[in-house]
VOMIMI-194171 format. One record per residue (C-alpha): residue in three letters; chain; x, y, z. Coordinates in Angstrom, 3 decimals. Last residue first. Layout:
N
    aa   ch         xx         yy         zz
   ALA    A          X          Y          Z
...
END
This chain:
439
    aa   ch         xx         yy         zz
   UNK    A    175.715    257.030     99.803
   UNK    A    175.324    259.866    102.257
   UNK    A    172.014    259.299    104.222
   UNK    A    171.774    255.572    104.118
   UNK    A    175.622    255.334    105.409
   UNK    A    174.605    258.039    108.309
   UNK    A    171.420    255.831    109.119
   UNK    A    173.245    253.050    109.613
   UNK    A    176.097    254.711    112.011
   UNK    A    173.689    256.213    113.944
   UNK    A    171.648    252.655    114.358
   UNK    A    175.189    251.268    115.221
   UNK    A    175.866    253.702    117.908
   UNK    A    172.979    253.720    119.147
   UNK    A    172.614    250.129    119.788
   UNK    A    172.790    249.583    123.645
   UNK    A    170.593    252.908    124.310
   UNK    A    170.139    253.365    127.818
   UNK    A    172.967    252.502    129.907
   UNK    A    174.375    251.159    126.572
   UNK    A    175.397    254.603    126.002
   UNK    A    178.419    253.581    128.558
   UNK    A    180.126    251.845    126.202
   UNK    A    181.156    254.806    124.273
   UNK    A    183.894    255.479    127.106
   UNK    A    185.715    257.939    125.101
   UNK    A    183.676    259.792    122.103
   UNK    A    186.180    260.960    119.139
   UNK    A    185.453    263.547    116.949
   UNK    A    186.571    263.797    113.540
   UNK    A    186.562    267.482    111.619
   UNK    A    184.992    269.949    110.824
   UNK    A    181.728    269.463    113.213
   UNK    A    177.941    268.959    112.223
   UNK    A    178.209    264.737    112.819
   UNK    A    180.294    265.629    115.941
   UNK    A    177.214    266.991    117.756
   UNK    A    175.217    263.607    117.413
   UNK    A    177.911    261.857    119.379
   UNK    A    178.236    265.196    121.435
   UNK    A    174.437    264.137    122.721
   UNK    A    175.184    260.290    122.757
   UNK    A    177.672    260.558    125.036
   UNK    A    176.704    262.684    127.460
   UNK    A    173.573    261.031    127.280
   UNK    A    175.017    257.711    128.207
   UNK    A    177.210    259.121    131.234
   UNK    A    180.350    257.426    132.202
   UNK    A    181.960    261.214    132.532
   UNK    A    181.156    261.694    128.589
   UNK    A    185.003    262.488    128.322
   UNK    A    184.969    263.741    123.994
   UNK    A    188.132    264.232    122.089
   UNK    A    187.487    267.182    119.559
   UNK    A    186.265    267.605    116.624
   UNK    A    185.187    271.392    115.365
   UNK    A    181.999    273.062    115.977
   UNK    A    181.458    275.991    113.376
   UNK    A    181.955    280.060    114.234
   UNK    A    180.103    281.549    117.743
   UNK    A    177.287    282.851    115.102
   UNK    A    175.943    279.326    114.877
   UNK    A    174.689    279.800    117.949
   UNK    A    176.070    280.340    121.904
   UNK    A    175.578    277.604    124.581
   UNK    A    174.128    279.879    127.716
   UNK    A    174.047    277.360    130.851
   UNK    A    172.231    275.795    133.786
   UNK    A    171.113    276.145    137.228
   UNK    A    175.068    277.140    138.791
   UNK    A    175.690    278.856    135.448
   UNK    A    178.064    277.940    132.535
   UNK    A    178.576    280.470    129.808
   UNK    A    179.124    278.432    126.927
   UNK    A    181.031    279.711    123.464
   UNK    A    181.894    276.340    121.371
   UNK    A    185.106    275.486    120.170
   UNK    A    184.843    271.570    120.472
   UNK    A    186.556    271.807    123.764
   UNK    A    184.163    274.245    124.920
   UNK    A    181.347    271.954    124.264
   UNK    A    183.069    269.230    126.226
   UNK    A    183.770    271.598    128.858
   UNK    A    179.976    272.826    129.077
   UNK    A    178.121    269.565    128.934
   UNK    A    180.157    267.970    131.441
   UNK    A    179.909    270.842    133.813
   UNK    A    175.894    270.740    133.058
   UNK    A    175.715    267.161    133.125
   UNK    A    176.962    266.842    136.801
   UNK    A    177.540    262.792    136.026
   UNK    A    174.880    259.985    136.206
   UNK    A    172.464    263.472    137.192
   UNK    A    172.749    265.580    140.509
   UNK    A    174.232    268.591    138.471
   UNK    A    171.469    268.417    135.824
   UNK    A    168.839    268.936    138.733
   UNK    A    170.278    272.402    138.303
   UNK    A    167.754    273.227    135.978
   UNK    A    166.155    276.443    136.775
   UNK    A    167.876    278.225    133.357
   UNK    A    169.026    276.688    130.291
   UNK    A    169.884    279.096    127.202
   UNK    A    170.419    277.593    123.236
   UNK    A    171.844    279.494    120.321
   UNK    A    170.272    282.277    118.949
   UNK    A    170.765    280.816    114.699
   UNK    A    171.420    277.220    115.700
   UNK    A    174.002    274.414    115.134
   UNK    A    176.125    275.764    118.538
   UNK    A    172.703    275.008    120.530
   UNK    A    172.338    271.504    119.523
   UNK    A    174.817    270.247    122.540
   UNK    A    172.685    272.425    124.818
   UNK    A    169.531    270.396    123.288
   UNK    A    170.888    267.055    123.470
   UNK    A    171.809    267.363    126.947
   UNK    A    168.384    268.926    127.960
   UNK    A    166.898    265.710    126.792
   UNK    A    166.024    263.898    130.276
   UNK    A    165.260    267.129    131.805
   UNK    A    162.385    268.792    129.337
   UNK    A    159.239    267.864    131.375
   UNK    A    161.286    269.032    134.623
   UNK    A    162.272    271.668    132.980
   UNK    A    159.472    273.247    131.532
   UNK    A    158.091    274.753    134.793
   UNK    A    160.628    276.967    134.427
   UNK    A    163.091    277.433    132.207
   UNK    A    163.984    276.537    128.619
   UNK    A    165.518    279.602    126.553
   UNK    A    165.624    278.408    122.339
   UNK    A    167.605    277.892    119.263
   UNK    A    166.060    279.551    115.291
   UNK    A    166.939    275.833    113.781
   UNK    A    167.106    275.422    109.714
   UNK    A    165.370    272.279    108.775
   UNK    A    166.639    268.970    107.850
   UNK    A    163.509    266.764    107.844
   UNK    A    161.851    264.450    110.444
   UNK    A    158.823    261.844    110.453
   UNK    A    157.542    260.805    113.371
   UNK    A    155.344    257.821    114.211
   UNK    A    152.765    257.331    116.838
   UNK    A    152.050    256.321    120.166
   UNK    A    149.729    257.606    122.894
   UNK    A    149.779    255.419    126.561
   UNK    A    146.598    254.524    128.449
   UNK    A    147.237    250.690    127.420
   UNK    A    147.053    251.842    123.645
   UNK    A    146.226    255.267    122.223
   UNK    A    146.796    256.241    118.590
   UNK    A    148.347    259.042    116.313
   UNK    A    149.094    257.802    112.763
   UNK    A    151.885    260.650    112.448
   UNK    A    153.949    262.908    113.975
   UNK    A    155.467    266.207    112.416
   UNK    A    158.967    267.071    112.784
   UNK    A    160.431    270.166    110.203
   UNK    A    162.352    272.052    113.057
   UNK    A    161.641    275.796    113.724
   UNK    A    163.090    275.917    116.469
   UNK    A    159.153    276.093    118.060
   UNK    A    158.879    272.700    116.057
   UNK    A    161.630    271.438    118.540
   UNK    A    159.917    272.946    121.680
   UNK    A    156.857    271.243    120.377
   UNK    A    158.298    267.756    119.756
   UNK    A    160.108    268.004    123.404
   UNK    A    156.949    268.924    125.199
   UNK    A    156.088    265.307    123.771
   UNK    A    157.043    263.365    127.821
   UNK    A    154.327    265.013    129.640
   UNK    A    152.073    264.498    126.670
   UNK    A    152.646    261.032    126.437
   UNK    A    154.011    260.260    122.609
   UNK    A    155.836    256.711    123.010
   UNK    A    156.963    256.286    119.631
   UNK    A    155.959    253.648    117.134
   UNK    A    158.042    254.210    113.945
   UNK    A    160.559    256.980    113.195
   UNK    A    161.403    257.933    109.856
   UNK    A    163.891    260.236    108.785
   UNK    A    164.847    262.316    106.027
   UNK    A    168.197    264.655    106.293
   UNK    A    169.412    266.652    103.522
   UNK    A    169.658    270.245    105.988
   UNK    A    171.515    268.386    109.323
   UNK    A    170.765    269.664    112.133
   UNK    A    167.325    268.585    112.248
   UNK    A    168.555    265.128    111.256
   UNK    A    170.666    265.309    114.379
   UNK    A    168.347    266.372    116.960
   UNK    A    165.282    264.567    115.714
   UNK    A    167.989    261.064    116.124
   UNK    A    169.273    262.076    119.709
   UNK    A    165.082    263.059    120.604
   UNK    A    164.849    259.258    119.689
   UNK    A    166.387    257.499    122.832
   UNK    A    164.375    259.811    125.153
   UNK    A    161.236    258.969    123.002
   UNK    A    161.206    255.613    123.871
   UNK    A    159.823    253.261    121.661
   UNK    A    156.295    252.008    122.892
   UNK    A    156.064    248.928    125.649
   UNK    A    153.085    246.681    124.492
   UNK    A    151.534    244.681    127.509
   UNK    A    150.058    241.230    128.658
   UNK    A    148.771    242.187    131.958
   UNK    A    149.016    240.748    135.419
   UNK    A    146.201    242.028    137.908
   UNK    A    147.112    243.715    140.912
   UNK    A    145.380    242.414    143.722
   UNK    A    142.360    243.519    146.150
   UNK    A    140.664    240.440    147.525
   UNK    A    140.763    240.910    150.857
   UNK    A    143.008    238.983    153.364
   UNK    A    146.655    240.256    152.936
   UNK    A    144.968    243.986    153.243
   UNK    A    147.138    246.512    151.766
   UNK    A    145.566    247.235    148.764
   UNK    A    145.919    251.100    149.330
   UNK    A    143.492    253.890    147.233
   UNK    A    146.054    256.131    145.134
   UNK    A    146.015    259.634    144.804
   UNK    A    147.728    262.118    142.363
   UNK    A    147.445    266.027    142.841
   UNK    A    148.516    268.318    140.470
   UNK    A    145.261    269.035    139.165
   UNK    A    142.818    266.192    140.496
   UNK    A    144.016    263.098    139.895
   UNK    A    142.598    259.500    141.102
   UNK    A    144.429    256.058    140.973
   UNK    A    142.569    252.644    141.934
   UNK    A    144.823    250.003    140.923
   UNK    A    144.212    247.142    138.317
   UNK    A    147.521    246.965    136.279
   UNK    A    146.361    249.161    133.934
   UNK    A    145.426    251.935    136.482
   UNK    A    149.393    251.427    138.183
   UNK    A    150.557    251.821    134.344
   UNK    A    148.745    255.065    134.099
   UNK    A    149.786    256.501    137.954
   UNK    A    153.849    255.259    137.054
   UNK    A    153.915    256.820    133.396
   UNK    A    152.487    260.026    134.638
   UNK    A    155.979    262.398    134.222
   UNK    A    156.163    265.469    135.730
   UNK    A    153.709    268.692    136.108
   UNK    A    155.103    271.127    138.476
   UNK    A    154.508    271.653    142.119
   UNK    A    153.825    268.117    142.806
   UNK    A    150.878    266.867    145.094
   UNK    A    151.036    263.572    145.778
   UNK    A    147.868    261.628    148.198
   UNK    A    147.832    258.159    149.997
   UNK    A    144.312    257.038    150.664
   UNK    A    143.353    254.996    152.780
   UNK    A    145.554    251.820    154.683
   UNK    A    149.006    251.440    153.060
   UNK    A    150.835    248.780    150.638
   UNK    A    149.413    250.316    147.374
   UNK    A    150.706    253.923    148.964
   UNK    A    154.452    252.644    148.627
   UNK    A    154.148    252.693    144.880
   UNK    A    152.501    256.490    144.642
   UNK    A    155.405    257.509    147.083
   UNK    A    158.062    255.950    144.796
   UNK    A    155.979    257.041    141.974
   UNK    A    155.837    260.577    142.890
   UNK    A    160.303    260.310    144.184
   UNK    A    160.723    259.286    140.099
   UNK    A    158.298    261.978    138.767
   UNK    A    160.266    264.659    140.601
   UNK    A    159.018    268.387    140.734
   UNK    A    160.606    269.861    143.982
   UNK    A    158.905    270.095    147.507
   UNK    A    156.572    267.478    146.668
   UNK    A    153.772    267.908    149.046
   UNK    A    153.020    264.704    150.412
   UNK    A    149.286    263.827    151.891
   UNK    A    150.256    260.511    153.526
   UNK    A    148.961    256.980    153.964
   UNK    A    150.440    255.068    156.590
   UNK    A    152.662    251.878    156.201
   UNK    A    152.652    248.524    157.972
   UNK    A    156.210    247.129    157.232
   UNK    A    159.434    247.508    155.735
   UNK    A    163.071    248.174    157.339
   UNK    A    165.110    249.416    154.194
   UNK    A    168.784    249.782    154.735
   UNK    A    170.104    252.123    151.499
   UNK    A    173.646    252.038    149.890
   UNK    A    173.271    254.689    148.648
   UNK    A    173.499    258.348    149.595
   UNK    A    171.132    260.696    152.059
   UNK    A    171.282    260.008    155.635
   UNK    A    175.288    260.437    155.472
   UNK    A    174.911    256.878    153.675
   UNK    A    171.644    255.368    154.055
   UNK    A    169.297    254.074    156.844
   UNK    A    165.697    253.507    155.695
   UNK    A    162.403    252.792    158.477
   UNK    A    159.431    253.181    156.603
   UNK    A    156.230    254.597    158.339
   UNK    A    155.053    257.148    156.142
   UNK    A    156.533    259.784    156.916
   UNK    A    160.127    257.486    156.376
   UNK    A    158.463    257.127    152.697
   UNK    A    158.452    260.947    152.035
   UNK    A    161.739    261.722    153.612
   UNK    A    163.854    259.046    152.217
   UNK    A    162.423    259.470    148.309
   UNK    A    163.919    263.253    148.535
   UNK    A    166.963    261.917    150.899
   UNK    A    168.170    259.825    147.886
   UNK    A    171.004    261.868    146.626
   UNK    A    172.890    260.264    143.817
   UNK    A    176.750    259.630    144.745
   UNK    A    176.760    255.455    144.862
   UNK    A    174.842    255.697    142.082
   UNK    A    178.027    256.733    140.143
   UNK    A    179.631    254.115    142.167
   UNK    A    177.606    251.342    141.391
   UNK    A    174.543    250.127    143.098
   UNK    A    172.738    249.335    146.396
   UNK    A    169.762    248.049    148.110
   UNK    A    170.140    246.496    151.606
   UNK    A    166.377    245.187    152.035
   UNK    A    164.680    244.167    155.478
   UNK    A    161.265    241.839    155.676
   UNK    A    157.520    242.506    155.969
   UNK    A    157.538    244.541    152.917
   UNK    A    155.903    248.164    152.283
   UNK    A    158.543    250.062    152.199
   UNK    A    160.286    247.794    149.564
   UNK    A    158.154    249.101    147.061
   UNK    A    158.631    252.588    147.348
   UNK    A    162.852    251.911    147.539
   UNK    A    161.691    249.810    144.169
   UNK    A    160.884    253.322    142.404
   UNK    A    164.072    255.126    143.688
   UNK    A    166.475    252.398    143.251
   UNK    A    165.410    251.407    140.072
   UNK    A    164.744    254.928    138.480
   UNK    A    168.328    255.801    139.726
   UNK    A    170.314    253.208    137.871
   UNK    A    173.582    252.668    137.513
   UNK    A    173.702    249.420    139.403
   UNK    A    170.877    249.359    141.271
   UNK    A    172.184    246.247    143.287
   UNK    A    170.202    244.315    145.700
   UNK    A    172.040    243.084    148.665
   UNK    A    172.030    239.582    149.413
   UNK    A    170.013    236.910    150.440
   UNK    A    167.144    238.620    148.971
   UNK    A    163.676    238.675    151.183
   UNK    A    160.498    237.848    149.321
   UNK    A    157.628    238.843    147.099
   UNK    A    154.410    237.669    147.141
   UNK    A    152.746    240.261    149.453
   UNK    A    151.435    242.231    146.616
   UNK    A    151.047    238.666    144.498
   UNK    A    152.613    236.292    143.550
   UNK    A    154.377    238.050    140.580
   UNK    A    155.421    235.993    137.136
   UNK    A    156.997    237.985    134.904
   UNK    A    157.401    237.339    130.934
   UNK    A    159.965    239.650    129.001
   UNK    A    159.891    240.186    125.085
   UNK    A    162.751    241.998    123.849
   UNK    A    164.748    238.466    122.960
   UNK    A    163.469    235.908    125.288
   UNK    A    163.680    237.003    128.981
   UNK    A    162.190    235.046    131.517
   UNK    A    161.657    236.592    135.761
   UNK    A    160.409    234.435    138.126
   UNK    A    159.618    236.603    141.234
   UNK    A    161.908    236.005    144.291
   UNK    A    163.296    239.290    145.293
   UNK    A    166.409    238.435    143.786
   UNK    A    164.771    238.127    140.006
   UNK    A    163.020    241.538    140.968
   UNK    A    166.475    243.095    141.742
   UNK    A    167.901    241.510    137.957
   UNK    A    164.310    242.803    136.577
   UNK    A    165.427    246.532    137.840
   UNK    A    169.148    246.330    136.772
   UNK    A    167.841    244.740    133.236
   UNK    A    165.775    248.108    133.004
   UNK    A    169.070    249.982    133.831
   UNK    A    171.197    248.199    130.773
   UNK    A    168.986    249.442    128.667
   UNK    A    167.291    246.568    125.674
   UNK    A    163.683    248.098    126.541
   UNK    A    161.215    245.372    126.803
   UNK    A    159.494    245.628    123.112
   UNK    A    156.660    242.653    124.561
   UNK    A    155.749    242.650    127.936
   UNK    A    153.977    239.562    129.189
   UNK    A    152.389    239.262    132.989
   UNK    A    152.383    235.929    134.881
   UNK    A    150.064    235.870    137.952
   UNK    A    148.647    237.853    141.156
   UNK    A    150.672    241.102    140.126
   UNK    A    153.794    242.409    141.936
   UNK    A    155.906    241.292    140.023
   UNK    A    154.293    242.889    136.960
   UNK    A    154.332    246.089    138.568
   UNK    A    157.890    246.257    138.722
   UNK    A    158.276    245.153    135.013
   UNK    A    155.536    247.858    134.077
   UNK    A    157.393    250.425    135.890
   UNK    A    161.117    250.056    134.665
   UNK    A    159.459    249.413    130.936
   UNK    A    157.669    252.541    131.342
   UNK    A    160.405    254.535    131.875
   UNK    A    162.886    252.431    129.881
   UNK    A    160.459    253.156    126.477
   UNK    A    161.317    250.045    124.461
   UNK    A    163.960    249.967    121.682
   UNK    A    163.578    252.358    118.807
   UNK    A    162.436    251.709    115.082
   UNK    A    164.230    254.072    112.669
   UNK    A    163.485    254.292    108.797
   UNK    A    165.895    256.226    106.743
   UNK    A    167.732    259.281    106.876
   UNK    A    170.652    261.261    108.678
   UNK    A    172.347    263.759    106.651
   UNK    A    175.916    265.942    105.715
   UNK    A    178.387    263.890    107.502
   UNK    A    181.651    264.608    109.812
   UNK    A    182.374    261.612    111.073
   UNK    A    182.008    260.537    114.829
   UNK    A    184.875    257.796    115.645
   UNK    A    183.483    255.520    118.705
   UNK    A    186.067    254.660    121.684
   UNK    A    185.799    251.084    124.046
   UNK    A    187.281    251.284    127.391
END
C-alpha cells in the first residue's frame, strides 16, 4: 500500500494541464462503440474507471486501441455489439456500471456485470427500476447490489420521473431509450449533469429538452437506417481533477496558477462561482465551445476565503467536489456547512464519515449530520498533520492531500494509490507545482 508525505508549503503555481474529463470520456467511449465505424478521441482521461469502461467494451466485442491519451474505437453498429464470455467487471466504477447497465438493456443476449468490492456495496436499484419499466429483465444482489444479471431485448419507451437528481441513472435511461420504439422521456427534479444528452447529439441522436425534461427519439430498428455516427473528438480537462488544484492555491495567499483547457459546462462550473462567492481570486479565460462542450483556461491566485452553506438544489451540481470543499472549510473565515447531501454516504466510501474523522484527526471542529456536516473556520485554531485513511477513495485522498499543504506539520495519506481512480498523476503534478511555488 503505497503512502504520500504532504509538506507543509506556503503556494501552488505554475502552469497545469489536466487529463481528460472521465465523464465525458466514459460517455464518448461508450458511444463510440456503438457507432457504425471507427471513432478517435484524443486527451482520453488517464482514470483507472474510464479504462474499466473501454476494458467492458473490449469484452463486448468492439476493437478498442489505445496509444498514449488518444483512444480509437471501432463500433459496428447499435446492434454490433456482442455477448462476453465472461462477466464484465466495473471495477471501481459506478459511471460504468450504471451507464453500460442502459446499454445492455437493449441487447439481444444476457450480461453478468460486476466489479470490485467497493462497487460491490453501491446501490443500483435507482438504474434497476427505471430500465426494468422498460422492459429489461436485471437480477442483482438483495435486488439492489452488484453483481447485476442483465436479460436484454425489445425495450419500451418510458416517461421516468427521477425520484432523486442523478445524472448517471438519466443517461442510463437516456442510453437504453436509443434501443426503444418512440420516444423515451427524463424528467429530473434538479438540474444534473448533460454530458450524456450533448455527446448522444454529437454522435448523431435525436435529443430534445424542455425544462427538466430530456427526450430521446429510439433507433431501434435493425433495418432502417438510423445509426450513430463515429466522431473524431476532443475530450477537455476535467474540472473534477482541477477543483483539488483552485482549492489549494486559494488556500494558499502566494499562489499563481494556470490551468489550460478545462471542461467549463455550466452544470459542472457552479463550482467556479461558489468559489468566487468565497471570495477566491479564479477567473477563466479564452472561453470557447467545441463538440457542444465550453472550455477555457483558469487562472487562480491566493485569496483570503469567507467559507460557505451548500444545500439544495446545489448539491447534486456540487457532489463530485463536496470533499474538497469540507476539507477547505478549516482554511476559511465561517467555515464550510453541507446540508441535503447524503448521496455522500453511498459514494466509493461514506465520504461524509470519512470526511469528518479525518478532519477531526487533523484538529478540526466537524459536526457530522446524517445529510452532511458543519466543518468549522479558521477560528477552530490551524490544521495540524495527521495520518490520513482515505477508505480506498480517490477524493478522499486527494482532498486532505491538498489540506495537509495548510497544516503544521507533515501529513501522511495511506493508500495514495487509490487517487489513480481518477487522477493517476496528482500526486506528482502537486508535488511540481509545490517545488515551482517555493523555490
Amino acid at each position: 500500500m503505497k503512502t504520500e508525505l504532504i509538506r507543509p508549503i506556503v503556494s501552488l503555481s505554475g502552469p497545469l494541464e489536466l487529463p481528460g474529463d472521465k465523464s465525458i470520456s466514459h460517455r464518448y467511449a461508450m458511444l463510440a462503440a456503438l457507432a457504425d465505424g471507427t471513432s478517435e478521441l484524443r486527451n482520453f482521461a488517464a482514470a483507472r474507471d474510464c479504462h474499466s469502461t473501454l476494458g467492458c467494451l473490449k469484452s463486448l466485442g468492439a476493437d478498442v486501441k489505445v496509444e498514449g491519451t488518444t483512444v480509437k474505437i471501432t463500433g459496428h453498429g447499435l446492434h454490433g455489439l456482442k455477448s462476453s464470455w465472461r462477466a464484465l467487471d466495473a471495477e471501481n466504477s459506478g459511471t460504468t456500471i450504471r451507464l453500460l447497465s442502459g446499454i445492455l438493456s437493449g441487447q439481444e443476449f444476457s450480461t453478468k456485470i460486476t466489479g470490485d468490492a467497493s462497487l460491490q456495496k453501491r446501490p443500483m436499484k435507482r438504474v434497476i427500476a427505471p430500465l426494468r419499466q422498460m422492459g429489461a429483465e436485471i437480477r442483482a444482489k438483495d435486488d439492489n447490489f452488484p453483481p447485476l444479471e442483465i436479460h436484454g431485448g425489445k425495450l419500451r419507451a418510458i416517461h421516468y420521473e427521477m425520484p432523486m437528481a442523478s445524472a448517471q441513472v438519466k443517461s442510463a435511461v437516456l442510453l437504453a431509450g436509443l434501443y426503444a420504439e418512440g420516444i423515451t422521456e427524463v424528467a429530473e427534479p434538479a438540474k444534473t449533469r448533460d454530458h450524456t444528452e450533448l455527446a448522444l447529439e454529437e454522435f448523431g441522436a435525436l435529443i430534445k429538452k424542455r425544462g427538466r425534461t430530456v427526450a430521446i427519439h429510439g433507433m431501434a430498428s435493425k433495418n432502417g437506417h438510423a445509426a450513430l455516427r463515429p466522431k473524431s473528438l476532443d475530450v477537455p480537462g476535467d474540472l473534477s481533477s482541477a477543483v483539488f488544484f483552485i482549492a489549494a492555491a486559494s488556500m494558499l495567499p502566494e499562489s499563481n496558477l494556470y490551468i489550460a483547457n478545462v471542461g467549463l459546462n455550466p452544470t459542472r462550473s457552479a463550482i467556479l462561482d461558489f468559489f468566487q462567492q468565497m471570495g477566491a481570486s479564479v477567473s477563466v479565460l479564452h472561453l470557447q465551445s467545441k463538440q457542444g462542450e465550453l472550455i477555457g483556461d483558469i487562472s487562480v491566485k491566493g485569496s483570503p476565503l469567507k467559507g460557505g452553506f451548500i444545500s439544495g438544489d446545489l448539491v447534486p451540481l456540487l457532489i463530485d467536489e463536496l470533499p474538497m470543499l469540507a476539507a477547505l472549510g478549516p482554511y476559511t473565515e465561517q467555515g464550510i456547512e453541507i446540508r441535503d447531501a447524503q448521496e455522500l454516504r453511498v459514494k466509493e466510501s461514506d465520504r461524509i464519515a470519512a470526511l469528518a474523522g479525518n478532519l477531526k484527526r487533523m484538529g478540526a471542529k466537524v459536526e457530522e449530520r446524517p445529510d452532511g456536516l458543519r466543518v468549522e473556520g479558521r477560528g477552530a485554531g490551524q490544521l495540524r498533520g495527521a495520518e490520513i485513511d482515505p477508505r480506498g477513495d480517490h477524493r478522499i485522498a486527494m482532498a486532505f492531500a491538498v489540506a495537509g499543504l495548510g497544516a503544521s506539520s507533515e501529513t501522511l495519506i495511506l493508500d495514495a494509490d487509490c487517487a489513480g481512480v481518477s487522477f493517476p498523476a496528482f500526486f506528482a503534478e502537486l508535488r511540481r507545482l509545490s517545488a515551482s511555488g517555493n523555490q
